[in-house]
C-alpha positions as CSV (number, residue, x, y, z in Angstrom):
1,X,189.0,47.4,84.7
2,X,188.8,51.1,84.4
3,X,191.0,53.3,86.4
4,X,193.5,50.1,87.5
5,X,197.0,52.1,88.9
6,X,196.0,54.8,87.9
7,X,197.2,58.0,89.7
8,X,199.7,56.5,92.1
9,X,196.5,53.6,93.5
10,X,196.3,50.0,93.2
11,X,193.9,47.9,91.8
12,X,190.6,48.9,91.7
13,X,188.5,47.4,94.3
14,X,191.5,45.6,96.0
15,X,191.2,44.7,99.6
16,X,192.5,47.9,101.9
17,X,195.9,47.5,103.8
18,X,196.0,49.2,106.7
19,X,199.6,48.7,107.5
20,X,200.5,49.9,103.9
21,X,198.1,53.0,104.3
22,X,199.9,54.0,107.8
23,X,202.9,53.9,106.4
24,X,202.7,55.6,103.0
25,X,204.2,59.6,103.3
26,X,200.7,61.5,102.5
27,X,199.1,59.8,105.3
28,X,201.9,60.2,107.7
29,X,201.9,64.1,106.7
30,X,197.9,64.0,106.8
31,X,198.5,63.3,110.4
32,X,201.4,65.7,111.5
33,X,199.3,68.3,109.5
34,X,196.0,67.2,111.8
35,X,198.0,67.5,115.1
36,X,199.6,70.7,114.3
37,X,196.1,72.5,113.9
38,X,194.6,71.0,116.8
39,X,197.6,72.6,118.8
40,X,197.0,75.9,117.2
41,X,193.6,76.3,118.0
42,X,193.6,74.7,121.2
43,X,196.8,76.9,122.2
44,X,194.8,80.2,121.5
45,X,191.3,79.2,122.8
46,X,192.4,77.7,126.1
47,X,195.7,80.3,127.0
48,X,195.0,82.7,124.0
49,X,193.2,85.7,125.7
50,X,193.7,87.5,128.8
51,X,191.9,89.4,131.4
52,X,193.6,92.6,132.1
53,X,191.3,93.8,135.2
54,X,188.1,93.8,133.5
55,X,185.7,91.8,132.3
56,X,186.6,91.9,129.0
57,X,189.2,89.6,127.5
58,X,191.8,90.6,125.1
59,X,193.7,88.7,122.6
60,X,197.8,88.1,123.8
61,X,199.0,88.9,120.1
62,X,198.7,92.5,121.0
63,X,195.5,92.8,122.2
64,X,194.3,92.2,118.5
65,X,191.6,90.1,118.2
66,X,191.6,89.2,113.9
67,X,195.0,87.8,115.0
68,X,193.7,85.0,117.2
69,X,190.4,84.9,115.4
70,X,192.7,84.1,112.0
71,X,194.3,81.7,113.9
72,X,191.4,80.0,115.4
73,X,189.8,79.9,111.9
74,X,192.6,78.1,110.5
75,X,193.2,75.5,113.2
76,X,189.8,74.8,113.1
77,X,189.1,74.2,109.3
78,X,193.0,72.3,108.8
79,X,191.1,69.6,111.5
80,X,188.4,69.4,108.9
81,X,190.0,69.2,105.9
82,X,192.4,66.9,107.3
83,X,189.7,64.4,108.4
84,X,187.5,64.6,104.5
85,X,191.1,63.9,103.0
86,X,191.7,61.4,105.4
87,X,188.7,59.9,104.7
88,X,189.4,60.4,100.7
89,X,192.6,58.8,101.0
90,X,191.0,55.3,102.4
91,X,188.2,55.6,99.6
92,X,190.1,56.1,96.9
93,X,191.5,52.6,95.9
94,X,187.8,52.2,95.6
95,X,187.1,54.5,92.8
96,X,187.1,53.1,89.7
97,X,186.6,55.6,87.2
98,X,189.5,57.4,86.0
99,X,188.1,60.7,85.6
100,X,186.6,60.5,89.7
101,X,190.4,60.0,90.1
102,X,191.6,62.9,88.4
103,X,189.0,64.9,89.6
104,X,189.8,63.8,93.7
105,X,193.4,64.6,92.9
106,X,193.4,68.1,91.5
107,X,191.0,68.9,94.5
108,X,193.2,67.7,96.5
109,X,195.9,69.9,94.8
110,X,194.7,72.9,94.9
111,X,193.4,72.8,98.8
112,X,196.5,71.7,99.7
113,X,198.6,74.6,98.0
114,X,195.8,76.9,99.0
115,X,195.8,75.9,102.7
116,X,199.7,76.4,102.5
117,X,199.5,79.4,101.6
118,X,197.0,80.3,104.3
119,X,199.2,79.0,107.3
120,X,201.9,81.1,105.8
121,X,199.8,83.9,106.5
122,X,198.8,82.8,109.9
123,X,202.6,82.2,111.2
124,X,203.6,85.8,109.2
125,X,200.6,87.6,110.9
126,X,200.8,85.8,114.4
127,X,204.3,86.6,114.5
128,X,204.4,90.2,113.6
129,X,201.4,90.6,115.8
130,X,204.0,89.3,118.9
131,X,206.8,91.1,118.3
132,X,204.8,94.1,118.8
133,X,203.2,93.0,121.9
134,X,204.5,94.8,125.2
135,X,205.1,93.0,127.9
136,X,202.4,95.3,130.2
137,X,199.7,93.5,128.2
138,X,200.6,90.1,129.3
139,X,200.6,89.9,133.3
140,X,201.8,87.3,134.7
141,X,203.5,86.1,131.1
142,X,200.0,84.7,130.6
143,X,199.1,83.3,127.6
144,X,202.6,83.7,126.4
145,X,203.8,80.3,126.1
146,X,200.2,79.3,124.1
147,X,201.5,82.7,121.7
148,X,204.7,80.7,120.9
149,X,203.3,77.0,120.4
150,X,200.8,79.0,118.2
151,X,203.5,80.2,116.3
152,X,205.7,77.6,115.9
153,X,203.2,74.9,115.0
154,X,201.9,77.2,112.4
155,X,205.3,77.1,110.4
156,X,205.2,73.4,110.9
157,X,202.0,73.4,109.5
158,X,203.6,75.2,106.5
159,X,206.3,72.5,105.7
160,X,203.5,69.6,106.3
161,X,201.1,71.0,103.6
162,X,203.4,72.0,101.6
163,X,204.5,68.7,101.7
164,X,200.8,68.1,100.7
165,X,200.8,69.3,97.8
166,X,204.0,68.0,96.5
167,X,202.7,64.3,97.2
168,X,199.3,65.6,95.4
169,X,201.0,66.9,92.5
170,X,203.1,63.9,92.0
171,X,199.9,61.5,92.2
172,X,198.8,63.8,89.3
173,X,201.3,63.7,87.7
174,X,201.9,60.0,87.5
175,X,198.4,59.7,86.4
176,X,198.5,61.8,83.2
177,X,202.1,60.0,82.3
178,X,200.5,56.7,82.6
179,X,199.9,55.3,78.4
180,X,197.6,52.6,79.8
181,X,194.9,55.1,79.4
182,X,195.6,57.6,76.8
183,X,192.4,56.0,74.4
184,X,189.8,57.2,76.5
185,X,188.5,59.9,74.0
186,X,188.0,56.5,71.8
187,X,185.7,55.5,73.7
188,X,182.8,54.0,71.5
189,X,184.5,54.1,68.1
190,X,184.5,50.8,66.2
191,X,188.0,49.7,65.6
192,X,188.8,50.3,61.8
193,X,188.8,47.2,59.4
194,X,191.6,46.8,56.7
195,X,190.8,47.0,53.4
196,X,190.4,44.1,51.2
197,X,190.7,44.4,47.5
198,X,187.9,43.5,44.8
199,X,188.3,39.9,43.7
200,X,186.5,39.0,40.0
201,X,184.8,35.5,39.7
202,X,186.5,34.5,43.1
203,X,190.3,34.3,41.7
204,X,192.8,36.3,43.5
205,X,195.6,38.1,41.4
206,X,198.9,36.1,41.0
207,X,201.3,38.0,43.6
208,X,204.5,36.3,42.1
209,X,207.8,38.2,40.5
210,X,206.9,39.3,37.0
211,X,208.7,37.2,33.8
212,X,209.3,38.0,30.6
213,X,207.1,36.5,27.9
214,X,208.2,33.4,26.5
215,X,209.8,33.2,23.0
216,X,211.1,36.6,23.6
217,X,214.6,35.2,23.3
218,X,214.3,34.1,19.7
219,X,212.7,36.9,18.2
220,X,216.1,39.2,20.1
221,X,218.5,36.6,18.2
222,X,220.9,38.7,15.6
223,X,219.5,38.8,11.8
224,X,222.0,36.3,10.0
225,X,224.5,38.3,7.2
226,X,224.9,37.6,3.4
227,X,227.7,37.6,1.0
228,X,227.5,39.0,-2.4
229,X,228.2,36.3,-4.9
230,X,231.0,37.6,-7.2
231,X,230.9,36.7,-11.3
């Protein structure tokens, strides 16, 4: 069947393990990655801004608003993308073409590495933004302990997709390395026939050692000699 074990999956159309699923490394980091960016953005949107006096709220990473915005936006979108690979991951022992296969994994490649590089960001910019935070913006030390989960779970998220992307790469990898498949581009090329050679009046062409022709050993015999009769 096309695409059998192909890129790190089973048999095509095999009946789903759940057990096996749970307990495979992508879907375990799939997880961590989903709980790490529902803890950033619920960090910053519950305990993230605060009310110094006025009606207005501020953002606690130094009353700058793109900081908790950024991190908002990328708590927000990991839950997302975590849930359609989720769902990718259970669907794609189901996929049988090999090229839908190749096609999920290097998606799945480049978000991943993508997304890595965006929570780098996130934990570099959050970071900076708090160490320049004075402590007169945040009465009460409101909001700071939401700051530092923020944070903290944003360098997590780092190792988990980077993780990601590692586990992607490999799939990948062991796909293209795989010689069960390398005759796809033959696809619809009759297999060549070997050549047979003429026959005349349905007799074949003795294939046996050659000999020499017969009565060749007589006519290689020595000429006899003569003596000279003497008067």
């Amino acid at each position: 069947m096309d695409g059998v074990g192909s890129f790190g999956a089973g048999l095509a159309g095999a009946a789903f393990d759940p057990v096996s699923f749970i307990k495979q490394p992508t879907t375990i980091l799939r997880l961590l990655s989903w709980v790490f960016s529902l803890v950033v953005s619920a960090s910053i949107v519950n305990e993230g801004y605060v009310n110094l006096g006025s009606e207005r709220l501020h953002c606690v990473f130094n009353k700058n608003a793109d900081a908790c915005n950024y991190g908002v936006f990328c708590g927000l979108m990991g839950l997302l993308i975590c849930s359609l690979f989720f769902l990718l991951d259970v669907k794609f022992q189901q996929i049988t073409s090999i090229k839908d296969r190749k096609k999920a994994v290097m998606l799945e490649v480049g978000v991943s590495g993508f997304w890595t590089f965006l929570w780098f960001v996130s934990f570099c910019f959050l970071a900076n933004q708090w160490s320049r935070t004075a402590p007169e913006n945040l009465p009460l030390n409101q909001g700071a302990d939401a700051a530092r989960a923020a944070i903290a779970f944003s360098f997590f998220s780092i190792l988990t997709w980077a993780g990601l992307t590692v586990r992607a790469v490999q799939k990948y990898l062991l796909g293209t390395d795989m010689t069960l498949f390398t005759t796809d581009h033959l696809d619809g090329v009759a297999p060549a026939t070997p050549y047979t050679s003429a026959t005349t009046g349905g007799a074949t062409e003795p294939t046996g050692t050659y000999q020499s022709p017969p009565f060749t050993e007589g006519l290689e015999a020595p000429a006899p000699t003569y003596q000279v009769p003497i008067y």
